[in-house]
VOPAGU-2260 file (C-alpha; in pm, 1 decimal, decimal comma):
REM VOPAGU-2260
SITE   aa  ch    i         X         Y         Z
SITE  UNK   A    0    5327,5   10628,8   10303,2
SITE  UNK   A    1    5717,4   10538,4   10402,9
SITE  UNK   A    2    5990,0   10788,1   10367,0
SITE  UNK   A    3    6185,9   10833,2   10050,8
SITE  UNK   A    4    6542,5   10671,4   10073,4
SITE  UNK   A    5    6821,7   10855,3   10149,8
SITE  UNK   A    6    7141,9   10875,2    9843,8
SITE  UNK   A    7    7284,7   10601,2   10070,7
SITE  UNK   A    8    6998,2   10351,5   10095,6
SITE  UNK   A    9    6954,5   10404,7    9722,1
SITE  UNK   A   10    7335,8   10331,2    9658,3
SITE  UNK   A   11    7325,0   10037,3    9899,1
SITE  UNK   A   12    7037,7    9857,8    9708,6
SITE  UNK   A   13    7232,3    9976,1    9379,5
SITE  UNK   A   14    7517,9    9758,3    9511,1
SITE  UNK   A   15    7301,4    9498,0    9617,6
SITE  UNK   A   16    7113,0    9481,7    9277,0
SITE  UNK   A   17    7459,0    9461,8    9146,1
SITE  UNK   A   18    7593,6    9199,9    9376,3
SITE  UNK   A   19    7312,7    8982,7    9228,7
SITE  UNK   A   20    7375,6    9062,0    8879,7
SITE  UNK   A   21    7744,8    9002,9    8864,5
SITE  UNK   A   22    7691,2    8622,8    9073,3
SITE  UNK   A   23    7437,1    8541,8    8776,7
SITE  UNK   A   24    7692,3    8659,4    8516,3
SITE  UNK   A   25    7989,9    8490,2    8732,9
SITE  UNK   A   26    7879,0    8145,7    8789,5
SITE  UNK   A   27    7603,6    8157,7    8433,0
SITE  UNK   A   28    7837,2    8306,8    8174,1
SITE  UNK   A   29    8175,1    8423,9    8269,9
SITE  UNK   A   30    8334,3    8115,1    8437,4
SITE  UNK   A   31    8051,7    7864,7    8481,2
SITE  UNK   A   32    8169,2    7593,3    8756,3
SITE  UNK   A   33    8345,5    7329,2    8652,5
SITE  UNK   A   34    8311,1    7090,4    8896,4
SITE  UNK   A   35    7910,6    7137,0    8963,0
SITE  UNK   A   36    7614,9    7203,6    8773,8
SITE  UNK   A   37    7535,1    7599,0    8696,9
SITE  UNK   A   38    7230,0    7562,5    8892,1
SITE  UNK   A   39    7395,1    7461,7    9185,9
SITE  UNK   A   40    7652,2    7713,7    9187,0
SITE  UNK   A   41    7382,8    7996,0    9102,4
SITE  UNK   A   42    7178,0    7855,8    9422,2
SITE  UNK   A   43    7475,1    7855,9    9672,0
SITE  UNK   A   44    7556,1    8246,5    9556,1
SITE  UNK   A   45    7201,9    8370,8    9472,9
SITE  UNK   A   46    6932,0    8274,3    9689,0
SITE  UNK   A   47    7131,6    8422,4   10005,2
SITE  UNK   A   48    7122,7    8778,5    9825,3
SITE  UNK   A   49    6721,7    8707,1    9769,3
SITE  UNK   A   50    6644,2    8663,2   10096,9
SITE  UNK   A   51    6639,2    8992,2   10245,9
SITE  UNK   A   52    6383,6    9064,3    9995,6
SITE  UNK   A   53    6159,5    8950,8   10257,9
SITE  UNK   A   54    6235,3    9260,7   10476,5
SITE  UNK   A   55    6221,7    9495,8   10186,0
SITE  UNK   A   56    5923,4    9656,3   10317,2
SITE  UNK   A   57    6178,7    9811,4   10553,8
SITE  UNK   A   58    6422,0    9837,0   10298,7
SITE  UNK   A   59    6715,1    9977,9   10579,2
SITE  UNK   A   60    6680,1    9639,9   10760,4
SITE  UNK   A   61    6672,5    9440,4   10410,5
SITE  UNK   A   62    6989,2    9629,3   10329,2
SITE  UNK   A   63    7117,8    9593,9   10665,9
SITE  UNK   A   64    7083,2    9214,5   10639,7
SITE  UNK   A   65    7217,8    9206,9   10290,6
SITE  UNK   A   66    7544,7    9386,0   10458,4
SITE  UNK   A   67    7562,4    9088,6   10702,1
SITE  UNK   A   68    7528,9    8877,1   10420,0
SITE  UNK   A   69    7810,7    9010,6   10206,5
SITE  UNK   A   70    8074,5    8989,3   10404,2
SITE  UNK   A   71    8054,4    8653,8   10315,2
SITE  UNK   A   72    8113,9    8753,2    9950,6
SITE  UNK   A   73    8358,4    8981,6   10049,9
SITE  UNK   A   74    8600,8    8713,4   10185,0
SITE  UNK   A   75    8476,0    8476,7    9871,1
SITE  UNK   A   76    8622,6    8768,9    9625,2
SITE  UNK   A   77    8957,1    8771,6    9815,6
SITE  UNK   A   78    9003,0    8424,2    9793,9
SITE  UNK   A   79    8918,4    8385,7    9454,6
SITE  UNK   A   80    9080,3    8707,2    9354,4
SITE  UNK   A   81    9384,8    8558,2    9544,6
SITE  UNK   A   82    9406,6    8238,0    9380,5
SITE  UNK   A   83    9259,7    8269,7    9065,6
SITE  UNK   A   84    9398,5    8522,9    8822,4
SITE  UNK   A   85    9147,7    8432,6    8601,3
SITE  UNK   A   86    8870,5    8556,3    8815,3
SITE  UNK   A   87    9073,0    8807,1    8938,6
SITE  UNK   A   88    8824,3    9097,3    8751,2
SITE  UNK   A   89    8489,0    8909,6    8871,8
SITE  UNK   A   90    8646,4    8879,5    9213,0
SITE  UNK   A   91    8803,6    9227,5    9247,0
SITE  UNK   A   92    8441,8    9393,7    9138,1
SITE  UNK   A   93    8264,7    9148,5    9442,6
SITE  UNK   A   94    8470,2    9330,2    9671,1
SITE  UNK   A   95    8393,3    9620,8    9570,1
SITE  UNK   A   96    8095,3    9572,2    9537,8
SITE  UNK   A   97    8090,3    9452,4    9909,1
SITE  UNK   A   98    8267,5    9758,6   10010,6
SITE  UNK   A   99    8036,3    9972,5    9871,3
SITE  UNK   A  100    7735,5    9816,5   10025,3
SITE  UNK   A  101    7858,0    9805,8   10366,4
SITE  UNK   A  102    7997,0   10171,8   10333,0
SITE  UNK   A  103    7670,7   10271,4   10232,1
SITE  UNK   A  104    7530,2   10141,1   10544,2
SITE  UNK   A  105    7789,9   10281,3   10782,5
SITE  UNK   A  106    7732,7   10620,8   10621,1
SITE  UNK   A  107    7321,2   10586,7   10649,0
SITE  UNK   A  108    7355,9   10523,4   11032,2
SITE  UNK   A  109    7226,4   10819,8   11188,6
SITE  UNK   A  110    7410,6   10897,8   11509,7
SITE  UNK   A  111    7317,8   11061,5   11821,9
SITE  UNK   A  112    7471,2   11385,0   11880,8
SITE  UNK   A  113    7659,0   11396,1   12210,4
SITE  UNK   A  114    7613,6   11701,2   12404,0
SITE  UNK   A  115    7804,4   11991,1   12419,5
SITE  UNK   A  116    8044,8   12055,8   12748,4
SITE  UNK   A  117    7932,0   12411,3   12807,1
């Protein structure tokens, strides 16, 4: 039987979960790709966020490589938040999104404790 997950891990698949959801209702709904098919779009930004599924038996290295992952999203929501303002809301919540998923991982790291100068 594994551990229970800490408030972070739970968070960081939160944002992950998240991160999914809002590509789907980016690229499906929202502002569906004009120069593509849906399908295509939904591929390019989807299936990278599935694969760490495959490591979600250890679900601190799944979320550690869905971290690596989204900083790739992260600099996608800048540039679309920069130079779209209307995708600025979908873009804006990818970041923090992003920023949320990788500050959930920073704050699960467990550090060694240096030793005390006596």
């Amino acid at each position: 039987m594994s551990a229970p997950l800490s408030a972070t891990s739970r968070l960081g698949l939160a944002a992950w979960i998240a991160l999914i959801a809002l590509q789907c209702a980016w690229y499906a709904w929202l502002f569906p790709p004009q120069q593509m098919s849906k399908g295509l779009a939904l591929a390019i930004t989807v299936i990278p966020l599935l694969l760490p599924f495959f490591a979600i038996r250890n679900p601190r290295r799944a979320l550690l490589w869905t971290g690596i992952l989204s900083l790739f999203y992260f600099c996608h929501g800048i540039a679309e938040g920069w130079s779209s303002t209307q995708e600025r809301g979908p873009a804006l919540m990818e970041v923090l999104l992003t920023l949320l998923l990788i500050g959930a991982l920073g704050a699960g790291v467990k550090r060694k404790r240096k030793p005390r100068p006596d």
